[in-house]
N, C-alpha and C positions, 0 to 999 in steps of 0.2 A: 336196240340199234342206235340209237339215240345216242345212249349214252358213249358205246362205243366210239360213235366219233366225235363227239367232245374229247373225248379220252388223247384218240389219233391227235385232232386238234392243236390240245394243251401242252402233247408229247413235241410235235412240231414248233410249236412258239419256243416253248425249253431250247431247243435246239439250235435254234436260230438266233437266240438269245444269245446263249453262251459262246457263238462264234462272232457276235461281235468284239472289235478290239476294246479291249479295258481301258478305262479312262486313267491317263497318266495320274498317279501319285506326285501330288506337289510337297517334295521335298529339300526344300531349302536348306543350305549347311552352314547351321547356327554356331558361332563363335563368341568368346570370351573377350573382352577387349584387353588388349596388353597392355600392362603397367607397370612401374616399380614396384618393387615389396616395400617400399617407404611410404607410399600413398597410401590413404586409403580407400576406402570404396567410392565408384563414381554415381554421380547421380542420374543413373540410365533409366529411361522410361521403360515399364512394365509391357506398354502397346507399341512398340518398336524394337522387339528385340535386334543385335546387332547378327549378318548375315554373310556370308563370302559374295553372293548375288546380290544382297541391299546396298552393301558397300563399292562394290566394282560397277553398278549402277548410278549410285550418286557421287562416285567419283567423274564418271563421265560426263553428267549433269552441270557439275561441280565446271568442267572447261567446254563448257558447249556455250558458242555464241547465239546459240537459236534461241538462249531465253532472254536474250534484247529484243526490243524493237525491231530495228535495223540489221539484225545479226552480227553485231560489229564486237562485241565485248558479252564477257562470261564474268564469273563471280570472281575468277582467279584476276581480271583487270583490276581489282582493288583491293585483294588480300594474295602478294606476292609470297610465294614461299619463300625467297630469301630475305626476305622483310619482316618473316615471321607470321606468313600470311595476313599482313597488314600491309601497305602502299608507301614508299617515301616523299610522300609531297602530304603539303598542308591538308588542302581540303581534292577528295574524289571528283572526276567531272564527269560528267553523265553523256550517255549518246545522244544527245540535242546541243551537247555543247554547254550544257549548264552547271557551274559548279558550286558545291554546297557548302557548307559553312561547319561540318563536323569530321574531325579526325578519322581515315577507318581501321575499327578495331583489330586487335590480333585474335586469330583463333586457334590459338594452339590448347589444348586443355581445357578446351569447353564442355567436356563430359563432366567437369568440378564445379562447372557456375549454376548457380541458381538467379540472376537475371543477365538480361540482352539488349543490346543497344549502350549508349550511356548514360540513358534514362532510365531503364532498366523496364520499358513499357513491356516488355517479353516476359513473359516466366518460362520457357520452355524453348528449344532450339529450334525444334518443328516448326515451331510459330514466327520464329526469326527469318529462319531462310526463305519465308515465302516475302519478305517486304521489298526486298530491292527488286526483284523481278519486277515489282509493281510501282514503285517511285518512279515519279512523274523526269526526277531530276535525278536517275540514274539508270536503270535498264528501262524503263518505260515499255512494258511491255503486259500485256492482258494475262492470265493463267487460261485461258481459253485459246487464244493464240496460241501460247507456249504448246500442247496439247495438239493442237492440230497439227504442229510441224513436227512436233514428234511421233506423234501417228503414223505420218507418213515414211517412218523408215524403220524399214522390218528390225536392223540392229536396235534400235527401241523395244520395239514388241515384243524380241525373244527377251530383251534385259529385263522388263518388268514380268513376263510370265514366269523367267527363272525366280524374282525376285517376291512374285504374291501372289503365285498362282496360276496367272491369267493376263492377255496379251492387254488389259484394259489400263489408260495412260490418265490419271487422274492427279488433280493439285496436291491432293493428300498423299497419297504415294510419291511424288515426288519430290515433297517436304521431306516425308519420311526419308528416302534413301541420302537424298542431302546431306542430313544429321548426321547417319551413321556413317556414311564417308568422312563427315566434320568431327565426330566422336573420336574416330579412330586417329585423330593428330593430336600423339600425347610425344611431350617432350618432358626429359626425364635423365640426359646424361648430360648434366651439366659440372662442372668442378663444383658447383653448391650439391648437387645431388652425392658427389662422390667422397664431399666434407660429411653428407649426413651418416652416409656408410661408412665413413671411415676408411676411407680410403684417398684421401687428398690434403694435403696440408696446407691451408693458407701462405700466403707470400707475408712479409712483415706489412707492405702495406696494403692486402688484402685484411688483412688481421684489425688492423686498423679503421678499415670501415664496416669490417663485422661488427665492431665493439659498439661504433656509434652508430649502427643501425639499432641493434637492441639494446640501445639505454637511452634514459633522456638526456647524452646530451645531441642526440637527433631524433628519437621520438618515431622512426622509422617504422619501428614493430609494431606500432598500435594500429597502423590502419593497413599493412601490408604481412602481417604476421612474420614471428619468429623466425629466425634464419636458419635454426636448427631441424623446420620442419619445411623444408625446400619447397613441398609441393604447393604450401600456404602462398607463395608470390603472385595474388592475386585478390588476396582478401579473402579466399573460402571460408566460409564459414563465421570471420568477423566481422567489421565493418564493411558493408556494399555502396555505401553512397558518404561522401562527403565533399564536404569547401573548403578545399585547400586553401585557400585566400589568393587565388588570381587576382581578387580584381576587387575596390571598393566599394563602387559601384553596379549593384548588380541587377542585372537585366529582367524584368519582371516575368515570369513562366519560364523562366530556363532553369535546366538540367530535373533533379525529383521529381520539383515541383510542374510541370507539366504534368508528371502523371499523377500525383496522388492529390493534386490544387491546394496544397499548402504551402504557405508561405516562408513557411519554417524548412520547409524543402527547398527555397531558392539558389539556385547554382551549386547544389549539392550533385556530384557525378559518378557514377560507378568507376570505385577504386581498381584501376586496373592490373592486368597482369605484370610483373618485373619478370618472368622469364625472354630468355633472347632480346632485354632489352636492350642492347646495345645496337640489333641491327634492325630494330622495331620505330625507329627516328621519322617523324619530330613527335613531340610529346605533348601531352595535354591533351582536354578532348576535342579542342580545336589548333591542335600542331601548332602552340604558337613559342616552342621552344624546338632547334633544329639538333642542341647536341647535350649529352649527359650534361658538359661543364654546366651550359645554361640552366639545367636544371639544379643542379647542384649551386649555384650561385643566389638561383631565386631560393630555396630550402634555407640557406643562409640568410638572406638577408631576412628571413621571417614569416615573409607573406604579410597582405595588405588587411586588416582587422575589416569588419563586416558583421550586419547582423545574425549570417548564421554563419560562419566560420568554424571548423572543427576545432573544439578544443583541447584537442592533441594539437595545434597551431599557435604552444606554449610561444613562441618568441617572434610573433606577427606583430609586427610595428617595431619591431627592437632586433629585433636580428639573433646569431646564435655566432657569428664572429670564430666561426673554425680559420685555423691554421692553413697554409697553402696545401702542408703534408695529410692534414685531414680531408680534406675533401678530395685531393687525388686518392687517397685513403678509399673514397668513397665510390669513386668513379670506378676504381680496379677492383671493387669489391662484385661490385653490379655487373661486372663483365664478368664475373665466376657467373652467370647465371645464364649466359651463352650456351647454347648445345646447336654445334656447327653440323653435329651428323641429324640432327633435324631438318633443317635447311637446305641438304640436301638429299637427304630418304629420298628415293626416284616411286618409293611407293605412295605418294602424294602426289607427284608429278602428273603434267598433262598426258594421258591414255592416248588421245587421237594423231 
């Protein structure tokens, strides 16, 4: 008898069991990042893969003023998308009113970089996007705060469940979704892009500063890679830090050298991107140039010689004396590196 109703029992639980409702499948729909066929592979982390849900997430993120302080500014306050997701003023001012002393970067094709900042303190993008939330002298704002107000709105909770499972709103999750919204702005139709394919023919005085890009006698290619390989306009893979010779005098723990405590790192900067530089102004890693010409003028004149000055910085203290036709040469060259439908993709654009 006994056993019979263990038996009843066991039948009963079965049963009751199986009419409960099945625990939803967390199935996220994983995507490929889109690129030119001229590029090539990006440097995407293995523990983030890219998401339709991670991304439409940290796009959100991406213009939400909830992760200030004060709710007044988002991450898009200093990396405009017609700016090239970089700012056109000197230095960013932060919500207390404070403002800093370093250019802010473009992020267009940061799925290619291997360091962040222009220090390059970051190895990884994840790791980037959490610092301005937390700068004292820009979003000034806790990741524990951030989190509580986002908590508080269920359009939150469904975006991170679709995005990892589960309605929980954590610092690391939404690093992560960040990224892969930051990943996904690759810019790639530019007239350089369309010289690589073959499909564009330089202007005579585009041609002109092609030439003196890739040869010494402007020395261009050594730290911003060959023009033939468009997607290089950032230094991928070559040179990531150097002293252009801004400055004689250089200021003791600035640029490398902050992070690695060598000396020989002094005012060395992560060579930046040349895509969209034309609407990416002012220049330097402290904006202290407002237009091409000025750049092109200081390139000329040589740069200021220095204990660690890059040695590609052949004509520092003597100058390199181009022609007027040359450096406009130069200036119409670097605008082939524009891509306006970047700039305006609305799939970047503010969600809210």
């Amino acid at each position: 008898m006994k056993n019979k109703w263990t038996l009843i029992i066991t039948a009963a639980l079965l049963m009751a069991a199986s009419c409960r409702p099945e625990k939803p499948v967390f199935e996220p729909t994983y995507v490929d990042l889109d690129y030119p066929d001229h590029f090539p592979a990006p440097n995407l982390p293995a523990d983030n893969p890219l998401s339709e849900e991670g991304i439409k997430l940290g796009r959100h993120l991406f213009y939400d003023v909830r992760l200030s302080g004060d709710n007044t500014q988002n991450c898009a306050s200093c990396h405009l998308q017609e700016s090239n997701f970089a700012e056109p003023m000197r230095f960013s001012t932060g919500i207390d009113g404070v403002q800093g002393n370093i250019n802010a970067m473009v992020l267009s094709n940061m799925a290619w970089q291997q360091f962040f900042f222009w220090n390059g303190r970051k190895t990884s993008l994840e790791d980037q996007v959490r610092e301005p939330v937390i700068n004292p002298i820009e979003m000034h704002e806790t990741w524990p705060n951030v989190i509580d107000k986002l908590s508080g709105d269920q359009r939150y909770l469904d975006m991170f469940a679709a995005a990892f499972g589960d309605e929980e709103i954590t610092e690391d999750r939404s690093a992560k979704a960040l990224a892969q919204f930051i990943y996904t702005m690759v810019s790639g139709d530019s007239k350089l892009d369309q010289y690589v394919k073959g499909e564009y023919t330089f202007t005579t005085s585009e041609q002109i500063g092609f030439d003196i890009f890739n040869n010494e006698e402007g020395d261009c290619f050594h730290c911003h890679g060959l023009a033939t390989t468009g997607y290089q306009m950032g230094a991928y893979g070559l040179l990531q830090f150097s002293n252009n010779g801004l400055d004689s005098v250089l200021v003791e723990n600035s640029g490398r050298e902050a992070v690695t405590g060598l000396a020989s790192d002094r005012a060395k900067f992560k060579v930046p991107s040349l895509r969209n530089i034309e609407y990416s102004f002012p220049y330097m890693h402290d904006g202290r140039f407002q237009t091409l010409g000025e750049v092109i003028e200081f390139y000329n004149m040589g740069g200021h010689p220095s204990a660690t000055i890059d040695p590609n910085m052949k004509a520092a203290g003597v100058g390199r004396n181009w022609s007027q036709e040359q450096k406009q040469g130069l200036i119409d060259f670097l605008k082939t590196f524009s891509d306006v439908t970047f700039l305006t993709d609305t799939t970047f654009s503010n969600p809210w």
